[in-house]
mmCIF file as gemmi writes it, N, C-alpha and C atoms, coordinates in Angstrom:
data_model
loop_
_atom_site.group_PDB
_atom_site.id
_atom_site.type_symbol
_atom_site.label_atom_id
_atom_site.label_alt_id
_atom_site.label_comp_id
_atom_site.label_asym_id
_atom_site.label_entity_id
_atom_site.label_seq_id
_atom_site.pdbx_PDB_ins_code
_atom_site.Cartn_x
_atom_site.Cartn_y
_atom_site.Cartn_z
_atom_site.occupancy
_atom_site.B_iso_or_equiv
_atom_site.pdbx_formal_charge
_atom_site.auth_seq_id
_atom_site.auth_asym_id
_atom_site.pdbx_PDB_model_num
ATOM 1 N N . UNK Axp A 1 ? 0.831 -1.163 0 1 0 ? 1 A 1
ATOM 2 C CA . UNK Axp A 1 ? 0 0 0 1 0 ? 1 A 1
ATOM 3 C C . UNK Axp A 1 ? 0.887 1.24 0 1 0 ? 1 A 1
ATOM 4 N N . UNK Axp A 2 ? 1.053 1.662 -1.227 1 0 ? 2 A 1
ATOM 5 C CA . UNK Axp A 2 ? 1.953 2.729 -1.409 1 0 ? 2 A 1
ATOM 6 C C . UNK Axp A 2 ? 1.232 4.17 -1.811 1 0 ? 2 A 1
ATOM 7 N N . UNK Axp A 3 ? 0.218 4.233 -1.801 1 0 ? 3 A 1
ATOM 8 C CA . UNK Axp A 3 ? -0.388 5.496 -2.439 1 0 ? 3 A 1
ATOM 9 C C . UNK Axp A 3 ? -0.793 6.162 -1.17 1 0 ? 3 A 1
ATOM 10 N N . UNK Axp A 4 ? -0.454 7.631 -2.172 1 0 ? 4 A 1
ATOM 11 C CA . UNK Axp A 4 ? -0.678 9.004 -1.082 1 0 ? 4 A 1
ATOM 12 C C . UNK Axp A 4 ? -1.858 9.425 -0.633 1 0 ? 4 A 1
ATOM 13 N N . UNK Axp A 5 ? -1.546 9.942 0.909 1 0 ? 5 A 1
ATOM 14 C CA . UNK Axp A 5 ? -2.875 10.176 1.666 1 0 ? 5 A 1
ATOM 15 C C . UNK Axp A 5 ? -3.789 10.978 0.874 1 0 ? 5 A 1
ATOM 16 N N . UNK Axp A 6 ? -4.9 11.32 0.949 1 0 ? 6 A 1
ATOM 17 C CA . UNK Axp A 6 ? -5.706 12.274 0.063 1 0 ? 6 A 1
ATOM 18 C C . UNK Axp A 6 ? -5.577 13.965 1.039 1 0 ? 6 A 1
ATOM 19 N N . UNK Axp A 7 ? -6.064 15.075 0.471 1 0 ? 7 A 1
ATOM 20 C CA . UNK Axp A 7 ? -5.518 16.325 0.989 1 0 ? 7 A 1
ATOM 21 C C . UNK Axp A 7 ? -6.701 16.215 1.861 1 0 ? 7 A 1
ATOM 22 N N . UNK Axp A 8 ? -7.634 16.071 1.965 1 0 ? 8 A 1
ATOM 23 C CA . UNK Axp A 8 ? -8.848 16.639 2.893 1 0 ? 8 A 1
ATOM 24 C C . UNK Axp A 8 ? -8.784 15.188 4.569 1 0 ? 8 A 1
ATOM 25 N N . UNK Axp A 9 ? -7.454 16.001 5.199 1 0 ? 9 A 1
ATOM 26 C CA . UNK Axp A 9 ? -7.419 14.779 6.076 1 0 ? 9 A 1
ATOM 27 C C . UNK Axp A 9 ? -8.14 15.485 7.353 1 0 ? 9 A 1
ATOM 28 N N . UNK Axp A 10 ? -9.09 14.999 7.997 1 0 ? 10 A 1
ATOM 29 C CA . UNK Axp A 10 ? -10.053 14.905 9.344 1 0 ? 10 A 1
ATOM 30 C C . UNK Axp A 10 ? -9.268 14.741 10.407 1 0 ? 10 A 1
ATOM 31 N N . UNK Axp A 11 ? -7.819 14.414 10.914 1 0 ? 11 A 1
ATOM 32 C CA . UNK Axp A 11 ? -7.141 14.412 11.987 1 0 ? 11 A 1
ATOM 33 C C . UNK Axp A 11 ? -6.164 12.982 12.265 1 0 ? 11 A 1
ATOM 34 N N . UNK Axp A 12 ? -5.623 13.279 13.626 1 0 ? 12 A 1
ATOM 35 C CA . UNK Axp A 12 ? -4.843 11.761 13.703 1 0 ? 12 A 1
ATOM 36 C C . UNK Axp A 12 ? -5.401 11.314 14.779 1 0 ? 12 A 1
ATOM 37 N N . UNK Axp A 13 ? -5.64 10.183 15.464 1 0 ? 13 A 1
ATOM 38 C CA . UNK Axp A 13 ? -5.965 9.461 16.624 1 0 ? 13 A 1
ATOM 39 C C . UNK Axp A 13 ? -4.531 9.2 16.883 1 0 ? 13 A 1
ATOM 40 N N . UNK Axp A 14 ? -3.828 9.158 18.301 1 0 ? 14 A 1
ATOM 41 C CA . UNK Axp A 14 ? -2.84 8.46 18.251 1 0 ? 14 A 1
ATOM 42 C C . UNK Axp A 14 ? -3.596 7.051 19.608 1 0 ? 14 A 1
ATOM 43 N N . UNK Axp A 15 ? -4.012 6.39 19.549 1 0 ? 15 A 1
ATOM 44 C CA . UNK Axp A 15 ? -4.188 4.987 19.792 1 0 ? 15 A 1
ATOM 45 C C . UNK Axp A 15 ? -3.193 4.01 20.327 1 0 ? 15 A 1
ATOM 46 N N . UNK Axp A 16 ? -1.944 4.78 20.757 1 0 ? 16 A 1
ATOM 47 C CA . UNK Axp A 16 ? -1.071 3.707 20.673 1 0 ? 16 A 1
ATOM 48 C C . UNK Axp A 16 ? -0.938 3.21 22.645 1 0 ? 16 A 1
ATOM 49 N N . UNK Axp A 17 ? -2.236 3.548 22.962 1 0 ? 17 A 1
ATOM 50 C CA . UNK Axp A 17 ? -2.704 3.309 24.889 1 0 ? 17 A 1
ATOM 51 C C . UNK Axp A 17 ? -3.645 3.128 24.593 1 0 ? 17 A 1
ATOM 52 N N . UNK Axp A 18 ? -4.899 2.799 23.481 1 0 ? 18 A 1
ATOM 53 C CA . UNK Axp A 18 ? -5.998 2.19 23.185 1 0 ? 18 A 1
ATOM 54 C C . UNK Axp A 18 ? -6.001 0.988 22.739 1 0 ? 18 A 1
ATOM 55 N N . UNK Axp A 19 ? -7.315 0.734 23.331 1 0 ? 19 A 1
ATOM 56 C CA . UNK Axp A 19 ? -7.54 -1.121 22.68 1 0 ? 19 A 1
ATOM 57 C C . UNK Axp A 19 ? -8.673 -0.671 21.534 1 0 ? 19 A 1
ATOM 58 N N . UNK Axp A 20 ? -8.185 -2.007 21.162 1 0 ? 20 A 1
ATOM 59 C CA . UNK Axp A 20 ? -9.193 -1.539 19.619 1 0 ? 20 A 1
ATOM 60 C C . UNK Axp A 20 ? -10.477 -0.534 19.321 1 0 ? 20 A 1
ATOM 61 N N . UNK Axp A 21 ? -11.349 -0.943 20.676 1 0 ? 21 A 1
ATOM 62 C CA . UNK Axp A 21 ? -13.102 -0.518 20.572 1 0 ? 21 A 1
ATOM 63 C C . UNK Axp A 21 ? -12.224 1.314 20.538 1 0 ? 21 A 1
ATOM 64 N N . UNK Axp A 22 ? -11.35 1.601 21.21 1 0 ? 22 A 1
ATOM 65 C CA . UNK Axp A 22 ? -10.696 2.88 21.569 1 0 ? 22 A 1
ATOM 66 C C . UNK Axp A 22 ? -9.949 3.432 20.098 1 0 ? 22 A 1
ATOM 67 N N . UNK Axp A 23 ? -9.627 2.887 19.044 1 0 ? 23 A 1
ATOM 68 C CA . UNK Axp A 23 ? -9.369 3.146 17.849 1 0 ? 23 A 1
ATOM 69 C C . UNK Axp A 23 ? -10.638 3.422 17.108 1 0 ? 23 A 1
ATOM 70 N N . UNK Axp A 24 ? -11.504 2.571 17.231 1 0 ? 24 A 1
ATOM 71 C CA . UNK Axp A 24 ? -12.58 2.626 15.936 1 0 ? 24 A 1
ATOM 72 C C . UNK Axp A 24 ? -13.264 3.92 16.407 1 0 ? 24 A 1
ATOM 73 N N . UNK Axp A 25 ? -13.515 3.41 17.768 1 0 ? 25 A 1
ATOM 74 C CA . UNK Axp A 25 ? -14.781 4.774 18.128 1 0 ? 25 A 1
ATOM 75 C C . UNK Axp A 25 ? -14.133 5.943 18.071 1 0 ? 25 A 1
ATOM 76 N N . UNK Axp A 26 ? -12.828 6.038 17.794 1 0 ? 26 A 1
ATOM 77 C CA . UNK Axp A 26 ? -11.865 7.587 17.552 1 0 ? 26 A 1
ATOM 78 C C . UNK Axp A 26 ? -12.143 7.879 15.782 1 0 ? 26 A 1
ATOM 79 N N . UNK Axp A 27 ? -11.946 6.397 14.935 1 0 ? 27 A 1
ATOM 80 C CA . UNK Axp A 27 ? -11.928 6.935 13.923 1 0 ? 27 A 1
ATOM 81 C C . UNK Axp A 27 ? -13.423 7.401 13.68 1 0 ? 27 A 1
ATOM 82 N N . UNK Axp A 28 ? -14.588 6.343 14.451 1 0 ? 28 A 1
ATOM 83 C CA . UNK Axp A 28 ? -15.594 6.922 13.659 1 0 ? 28 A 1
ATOM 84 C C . UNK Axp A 28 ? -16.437 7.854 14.02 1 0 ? 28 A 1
ATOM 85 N N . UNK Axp A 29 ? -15.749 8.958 14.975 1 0 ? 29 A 1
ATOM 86 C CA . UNK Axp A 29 ? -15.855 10.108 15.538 1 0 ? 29 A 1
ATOM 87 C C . UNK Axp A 29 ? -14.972 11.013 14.156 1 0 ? 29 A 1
ATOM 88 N N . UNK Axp A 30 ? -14.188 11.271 14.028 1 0 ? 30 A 1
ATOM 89 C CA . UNK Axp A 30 ? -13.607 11.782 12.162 1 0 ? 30 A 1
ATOM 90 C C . UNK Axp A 30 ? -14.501 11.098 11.111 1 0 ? 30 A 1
ATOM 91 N N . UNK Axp A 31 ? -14.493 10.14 10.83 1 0 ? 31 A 1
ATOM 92 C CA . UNK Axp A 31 ? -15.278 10.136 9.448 1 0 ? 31 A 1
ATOM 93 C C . UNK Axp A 31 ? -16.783 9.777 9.432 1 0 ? 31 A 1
ATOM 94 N N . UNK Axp A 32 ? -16.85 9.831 10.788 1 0 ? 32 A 1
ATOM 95 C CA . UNK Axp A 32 ? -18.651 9.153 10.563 1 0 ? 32 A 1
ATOM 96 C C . UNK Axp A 32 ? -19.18 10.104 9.791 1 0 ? 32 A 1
ATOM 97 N N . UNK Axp A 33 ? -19.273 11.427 10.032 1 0 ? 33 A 1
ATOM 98 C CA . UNK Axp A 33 ? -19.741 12.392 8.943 1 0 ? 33 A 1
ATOM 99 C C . UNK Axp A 33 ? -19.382 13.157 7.828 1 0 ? 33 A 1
ATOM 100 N N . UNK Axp A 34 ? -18.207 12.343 7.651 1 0 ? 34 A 1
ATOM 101 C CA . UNK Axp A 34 ? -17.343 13.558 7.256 1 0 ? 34 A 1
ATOM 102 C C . UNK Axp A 34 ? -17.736 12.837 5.277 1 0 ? 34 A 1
ATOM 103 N N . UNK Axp A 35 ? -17.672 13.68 4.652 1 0 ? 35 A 1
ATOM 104 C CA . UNK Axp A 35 ? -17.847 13.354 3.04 1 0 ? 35 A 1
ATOM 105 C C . UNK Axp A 35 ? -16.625 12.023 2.494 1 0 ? 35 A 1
ATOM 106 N N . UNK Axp A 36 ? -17.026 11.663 1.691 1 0 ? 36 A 1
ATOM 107 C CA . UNK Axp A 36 ? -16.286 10.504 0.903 1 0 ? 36 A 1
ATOM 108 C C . UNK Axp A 36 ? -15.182 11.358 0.662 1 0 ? 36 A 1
ATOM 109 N N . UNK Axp A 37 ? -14.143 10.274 0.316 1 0 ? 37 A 1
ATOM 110 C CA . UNK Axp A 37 ? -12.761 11.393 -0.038 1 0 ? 37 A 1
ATOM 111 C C . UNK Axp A 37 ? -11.851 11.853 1.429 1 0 ? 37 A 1
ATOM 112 N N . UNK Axp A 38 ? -12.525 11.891 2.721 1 0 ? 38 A 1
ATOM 113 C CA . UNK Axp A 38 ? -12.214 12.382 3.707 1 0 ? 38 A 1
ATOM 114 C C . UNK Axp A 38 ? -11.012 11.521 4.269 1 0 ? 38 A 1
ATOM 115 N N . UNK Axp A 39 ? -9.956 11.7 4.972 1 0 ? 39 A 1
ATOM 116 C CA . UNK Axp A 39 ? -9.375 10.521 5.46 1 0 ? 39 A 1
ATOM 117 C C . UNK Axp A 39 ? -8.74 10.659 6.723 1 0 ? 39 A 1
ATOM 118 N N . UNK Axp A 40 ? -8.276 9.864 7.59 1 0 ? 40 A 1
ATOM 119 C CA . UNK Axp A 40 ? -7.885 9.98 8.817 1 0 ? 40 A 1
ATOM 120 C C . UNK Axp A 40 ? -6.702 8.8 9.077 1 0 ? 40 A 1
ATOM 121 N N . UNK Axp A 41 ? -5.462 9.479 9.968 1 0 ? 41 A 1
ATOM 122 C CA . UNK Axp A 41 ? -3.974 8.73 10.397 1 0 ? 41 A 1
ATOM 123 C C . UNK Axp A 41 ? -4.353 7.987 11.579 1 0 ? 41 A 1
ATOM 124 N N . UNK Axp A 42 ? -4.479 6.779 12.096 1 0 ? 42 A 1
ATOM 125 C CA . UNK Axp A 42 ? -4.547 5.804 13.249 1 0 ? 42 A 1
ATOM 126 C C . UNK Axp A 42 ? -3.102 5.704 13.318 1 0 ? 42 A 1
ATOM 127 N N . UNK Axp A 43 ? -2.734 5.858 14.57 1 0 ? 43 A 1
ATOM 128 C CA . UNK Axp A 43 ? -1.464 5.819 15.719 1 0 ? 43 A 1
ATOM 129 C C . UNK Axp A 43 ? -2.082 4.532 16.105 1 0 ? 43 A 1
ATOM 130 N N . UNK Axp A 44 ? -1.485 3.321 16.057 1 0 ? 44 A 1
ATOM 131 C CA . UNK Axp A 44 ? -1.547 2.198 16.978 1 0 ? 44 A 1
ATOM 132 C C . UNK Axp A 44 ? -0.394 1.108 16.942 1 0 ? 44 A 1
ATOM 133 N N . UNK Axp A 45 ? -0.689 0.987 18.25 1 0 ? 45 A 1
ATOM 134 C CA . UNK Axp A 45 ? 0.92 0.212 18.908 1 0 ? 45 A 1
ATOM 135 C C . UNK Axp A 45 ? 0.713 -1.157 18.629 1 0 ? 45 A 1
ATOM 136 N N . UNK Axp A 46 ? -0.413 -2.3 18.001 1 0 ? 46 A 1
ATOM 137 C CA . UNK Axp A 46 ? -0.407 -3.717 18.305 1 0 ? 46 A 1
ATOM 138 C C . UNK Axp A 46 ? -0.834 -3.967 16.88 1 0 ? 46 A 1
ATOM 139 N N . UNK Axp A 47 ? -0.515 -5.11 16.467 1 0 ? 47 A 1
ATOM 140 C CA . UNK Axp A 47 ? -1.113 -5.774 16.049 1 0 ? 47 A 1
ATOM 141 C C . UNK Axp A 47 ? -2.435 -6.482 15.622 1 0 ? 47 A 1
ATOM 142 N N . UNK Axp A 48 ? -3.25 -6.299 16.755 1 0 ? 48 A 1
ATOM 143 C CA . UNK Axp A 48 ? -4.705 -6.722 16.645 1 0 ? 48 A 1
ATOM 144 C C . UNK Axp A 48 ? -5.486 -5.216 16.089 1 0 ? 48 A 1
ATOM 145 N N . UNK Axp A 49 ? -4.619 -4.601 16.801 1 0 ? 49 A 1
ATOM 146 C CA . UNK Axp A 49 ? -5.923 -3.214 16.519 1 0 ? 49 A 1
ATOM 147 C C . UNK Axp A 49 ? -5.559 -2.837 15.085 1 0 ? 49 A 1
ATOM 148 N N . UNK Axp A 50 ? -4.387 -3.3 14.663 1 0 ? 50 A 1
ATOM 149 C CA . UNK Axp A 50 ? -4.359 -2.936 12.965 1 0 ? 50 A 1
ATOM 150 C C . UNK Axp A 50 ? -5.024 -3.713 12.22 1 0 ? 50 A 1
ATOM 151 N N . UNK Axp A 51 ? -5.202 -5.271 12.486 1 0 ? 51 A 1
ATOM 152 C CA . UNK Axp A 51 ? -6.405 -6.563 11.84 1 0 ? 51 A 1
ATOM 153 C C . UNK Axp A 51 ? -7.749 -5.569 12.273 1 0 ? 51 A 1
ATOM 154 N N . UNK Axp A 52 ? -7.988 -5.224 13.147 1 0 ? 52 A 1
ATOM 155 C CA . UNK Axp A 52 ? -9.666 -4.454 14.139 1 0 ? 52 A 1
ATOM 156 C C . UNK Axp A 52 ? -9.663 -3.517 12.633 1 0 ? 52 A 1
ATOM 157 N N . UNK Axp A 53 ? -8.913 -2.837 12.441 1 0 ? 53 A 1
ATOM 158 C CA . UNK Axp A 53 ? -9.196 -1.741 11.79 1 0 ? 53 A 1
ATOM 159 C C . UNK Axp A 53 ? -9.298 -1.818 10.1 1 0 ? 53 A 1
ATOM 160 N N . UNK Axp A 54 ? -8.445 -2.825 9.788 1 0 ? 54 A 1
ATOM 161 C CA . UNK Axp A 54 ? -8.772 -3.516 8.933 1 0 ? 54 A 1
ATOM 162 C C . UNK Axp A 54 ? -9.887 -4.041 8.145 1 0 ? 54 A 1
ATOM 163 N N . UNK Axp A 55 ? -10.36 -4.645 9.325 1 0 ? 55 A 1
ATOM 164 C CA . UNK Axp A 55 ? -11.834 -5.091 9.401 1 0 ? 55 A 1
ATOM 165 C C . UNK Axp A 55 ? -12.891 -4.164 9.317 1 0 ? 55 A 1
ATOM 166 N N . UNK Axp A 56 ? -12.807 -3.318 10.46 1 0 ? 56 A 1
ATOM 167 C CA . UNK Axp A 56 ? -13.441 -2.559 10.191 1 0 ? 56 A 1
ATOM 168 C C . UNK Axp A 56 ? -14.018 -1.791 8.897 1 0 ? 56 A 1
ATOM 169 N N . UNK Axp A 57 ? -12.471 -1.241 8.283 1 0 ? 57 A 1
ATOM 170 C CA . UNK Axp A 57 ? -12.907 -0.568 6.922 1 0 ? 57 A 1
ATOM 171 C C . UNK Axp A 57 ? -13.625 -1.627 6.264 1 0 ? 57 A 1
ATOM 172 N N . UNK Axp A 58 ? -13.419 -2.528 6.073 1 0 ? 58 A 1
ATOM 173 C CA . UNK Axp A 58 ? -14.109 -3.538 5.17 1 0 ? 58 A 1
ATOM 174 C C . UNK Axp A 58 ? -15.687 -3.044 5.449 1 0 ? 58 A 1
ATOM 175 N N . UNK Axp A 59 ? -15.886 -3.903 6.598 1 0 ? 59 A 1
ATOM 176 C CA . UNK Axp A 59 ? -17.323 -3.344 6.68 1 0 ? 59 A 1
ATOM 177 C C . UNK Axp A 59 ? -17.572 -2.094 6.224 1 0 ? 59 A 1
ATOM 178 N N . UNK Axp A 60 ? -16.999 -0.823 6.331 1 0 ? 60 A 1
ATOM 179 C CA . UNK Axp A 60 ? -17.869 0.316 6.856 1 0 ? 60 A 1
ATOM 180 C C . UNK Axp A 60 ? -17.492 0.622 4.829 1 0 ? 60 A 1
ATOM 181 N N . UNK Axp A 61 ? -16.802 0.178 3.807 1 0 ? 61 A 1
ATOM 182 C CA . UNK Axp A 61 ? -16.242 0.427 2.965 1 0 ? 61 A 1
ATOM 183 C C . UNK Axp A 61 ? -15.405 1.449 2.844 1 0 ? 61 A 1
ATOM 184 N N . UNK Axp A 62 ? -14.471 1.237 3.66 1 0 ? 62 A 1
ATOM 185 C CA . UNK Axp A 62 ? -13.358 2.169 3.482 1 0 ? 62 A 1
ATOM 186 C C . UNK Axp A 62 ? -12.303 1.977 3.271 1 0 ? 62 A 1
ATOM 187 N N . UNK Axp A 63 ? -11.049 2.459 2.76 1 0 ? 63 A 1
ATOM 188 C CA . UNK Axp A 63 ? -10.012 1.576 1.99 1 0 ? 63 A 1
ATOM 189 C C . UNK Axp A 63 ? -8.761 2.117 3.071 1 0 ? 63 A 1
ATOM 190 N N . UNK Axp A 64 ? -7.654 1.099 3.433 1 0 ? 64 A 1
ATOM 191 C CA . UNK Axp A 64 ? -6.363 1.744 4.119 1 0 ? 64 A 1
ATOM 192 C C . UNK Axp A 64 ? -6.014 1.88 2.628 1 0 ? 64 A 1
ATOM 193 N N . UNK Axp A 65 ? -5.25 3.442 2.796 1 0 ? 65 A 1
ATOM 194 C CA . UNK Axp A 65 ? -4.412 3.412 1.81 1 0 ? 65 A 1
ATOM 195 C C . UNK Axp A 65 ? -2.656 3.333 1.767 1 0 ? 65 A 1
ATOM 196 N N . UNK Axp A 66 ? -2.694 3.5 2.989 1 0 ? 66 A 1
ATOM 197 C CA . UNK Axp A 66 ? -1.429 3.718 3.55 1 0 ? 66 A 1
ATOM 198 C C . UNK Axp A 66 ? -0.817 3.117 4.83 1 0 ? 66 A 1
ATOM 199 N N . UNK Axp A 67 ? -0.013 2.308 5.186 1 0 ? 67 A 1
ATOM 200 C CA . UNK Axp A 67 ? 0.156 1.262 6.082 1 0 ? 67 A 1
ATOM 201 C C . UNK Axp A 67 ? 1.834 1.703 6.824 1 0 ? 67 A 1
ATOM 202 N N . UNK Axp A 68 ? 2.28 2.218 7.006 1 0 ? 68 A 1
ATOM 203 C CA . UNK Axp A 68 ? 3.969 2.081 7.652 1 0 ? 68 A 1
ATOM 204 C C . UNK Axp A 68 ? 4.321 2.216 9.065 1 0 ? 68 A 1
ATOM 205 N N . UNK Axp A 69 ? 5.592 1.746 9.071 1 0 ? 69 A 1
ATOM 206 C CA . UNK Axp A 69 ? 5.56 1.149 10.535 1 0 ? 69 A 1
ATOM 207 C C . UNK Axp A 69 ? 6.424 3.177 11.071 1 0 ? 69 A 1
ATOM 208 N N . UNK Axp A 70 ? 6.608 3.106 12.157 1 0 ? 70 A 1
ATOM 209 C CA . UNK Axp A 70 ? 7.32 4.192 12.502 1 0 ? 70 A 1
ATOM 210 C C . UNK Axp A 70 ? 7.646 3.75 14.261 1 0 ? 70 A 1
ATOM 211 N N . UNK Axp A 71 ? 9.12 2.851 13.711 1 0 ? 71 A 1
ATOM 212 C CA . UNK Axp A 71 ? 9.451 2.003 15.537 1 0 ? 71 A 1
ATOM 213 C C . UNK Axp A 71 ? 8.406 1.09 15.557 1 0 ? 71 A 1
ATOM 214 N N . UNK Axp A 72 ? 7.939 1.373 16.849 1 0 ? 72 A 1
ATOM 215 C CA . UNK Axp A 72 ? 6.762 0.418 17.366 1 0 ? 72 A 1
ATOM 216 C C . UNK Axp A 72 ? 5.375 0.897 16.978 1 0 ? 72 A 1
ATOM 217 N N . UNK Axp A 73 ? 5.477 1.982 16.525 1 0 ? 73 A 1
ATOM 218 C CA . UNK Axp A 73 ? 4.125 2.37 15.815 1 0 ? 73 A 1
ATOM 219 C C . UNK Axp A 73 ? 3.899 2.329 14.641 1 0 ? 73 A 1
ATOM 220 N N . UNK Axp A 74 ? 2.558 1.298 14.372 1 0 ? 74 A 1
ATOM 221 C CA . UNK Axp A 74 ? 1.909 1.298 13.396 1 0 ? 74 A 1
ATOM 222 C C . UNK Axp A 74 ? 1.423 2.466 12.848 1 0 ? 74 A 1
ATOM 223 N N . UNK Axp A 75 ? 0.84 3.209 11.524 1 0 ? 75 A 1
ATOM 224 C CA . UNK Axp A 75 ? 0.725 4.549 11.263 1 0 ? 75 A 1
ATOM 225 C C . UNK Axp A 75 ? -0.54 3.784 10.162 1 0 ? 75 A 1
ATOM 226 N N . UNK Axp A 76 ? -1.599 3.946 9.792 1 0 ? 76 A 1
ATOM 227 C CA . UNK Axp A 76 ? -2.635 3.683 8.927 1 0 ? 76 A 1
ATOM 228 C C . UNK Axp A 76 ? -3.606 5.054 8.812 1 0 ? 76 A 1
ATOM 229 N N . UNK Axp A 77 ? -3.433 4.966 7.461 1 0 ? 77 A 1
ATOM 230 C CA . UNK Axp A 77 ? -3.654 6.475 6.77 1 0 ? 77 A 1
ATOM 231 C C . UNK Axp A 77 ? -5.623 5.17 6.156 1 0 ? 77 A 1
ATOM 232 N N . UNK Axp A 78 ? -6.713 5.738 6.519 1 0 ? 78 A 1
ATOM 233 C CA . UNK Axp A 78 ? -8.338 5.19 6.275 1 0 ? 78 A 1
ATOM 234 C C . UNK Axp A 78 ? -8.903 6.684 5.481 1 0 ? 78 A 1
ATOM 235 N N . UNK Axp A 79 ? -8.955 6.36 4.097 1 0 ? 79 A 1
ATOM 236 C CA . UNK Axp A 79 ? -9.65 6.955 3.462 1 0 ? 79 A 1
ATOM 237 C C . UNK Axp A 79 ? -11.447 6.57 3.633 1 0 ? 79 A 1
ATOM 238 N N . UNK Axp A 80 ? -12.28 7.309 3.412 1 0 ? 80 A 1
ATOM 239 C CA . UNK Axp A 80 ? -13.97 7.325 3.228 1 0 ? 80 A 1
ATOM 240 C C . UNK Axp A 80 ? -14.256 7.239 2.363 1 0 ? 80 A 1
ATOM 241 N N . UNK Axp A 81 ? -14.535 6.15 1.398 1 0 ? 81 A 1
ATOM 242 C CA . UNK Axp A 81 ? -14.638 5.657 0.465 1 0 ? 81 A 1
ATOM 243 C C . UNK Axp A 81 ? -16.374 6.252 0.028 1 0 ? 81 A 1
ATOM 244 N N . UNK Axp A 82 ? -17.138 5.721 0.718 1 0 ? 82 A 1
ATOM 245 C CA . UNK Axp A 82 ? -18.315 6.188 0.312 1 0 ? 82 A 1
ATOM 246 C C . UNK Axp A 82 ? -19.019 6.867 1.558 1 0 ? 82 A 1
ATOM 247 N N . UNK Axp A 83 ? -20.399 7.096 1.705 1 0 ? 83 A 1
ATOM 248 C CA . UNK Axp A 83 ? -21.608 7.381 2.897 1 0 ? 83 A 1
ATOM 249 C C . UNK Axp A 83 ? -21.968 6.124 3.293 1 0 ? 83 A 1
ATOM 250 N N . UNK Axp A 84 ? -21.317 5.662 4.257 1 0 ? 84 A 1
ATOM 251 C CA . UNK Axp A 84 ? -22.025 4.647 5.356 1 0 ? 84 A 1
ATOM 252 C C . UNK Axp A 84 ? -22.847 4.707 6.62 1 0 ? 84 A 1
């Protein structure tokens, strides 16, 4: 996943002292309303909460576009694909 964040970014969560339910309900506090196109940076420290979030977009149709590590932090750039 090499492609660039989109310009209209909604903020960063940094997550990396959250458990998953503490990631999603951050991201979907930024994009629950926010227009398609919109996108938001997840800070998270584990493993599971990057599969959680993963998942998540699936359901909600939203695409990671951007995945890199930075140390122990995970960095996931969630574009808003459509109105869910």
């Amino acid at each position: 996943m090499s492609e660039s964040p989109p310009h209209n970014l909604a903020g960063t969560i940094d997550a990396t002292s959250r458990n998953c339910k503490g990631v999603i309900a951050g991201l979907e506090a930024l994009l629950g309303d926010a227009p398609p196109g919109t996108s938001a940076v997840a800070l998270i420290g584990d493993v599971l909460s990057r599969h959680d979030v993963h998942t998540w977009c699936d359901r909600k149709g939203y695409r990671v576009t951007l995945e890199e590590r930075r140390g122990k932090v995970i960095a996931l750039t969630i574009v808003k694909s459509r109105d869910s």
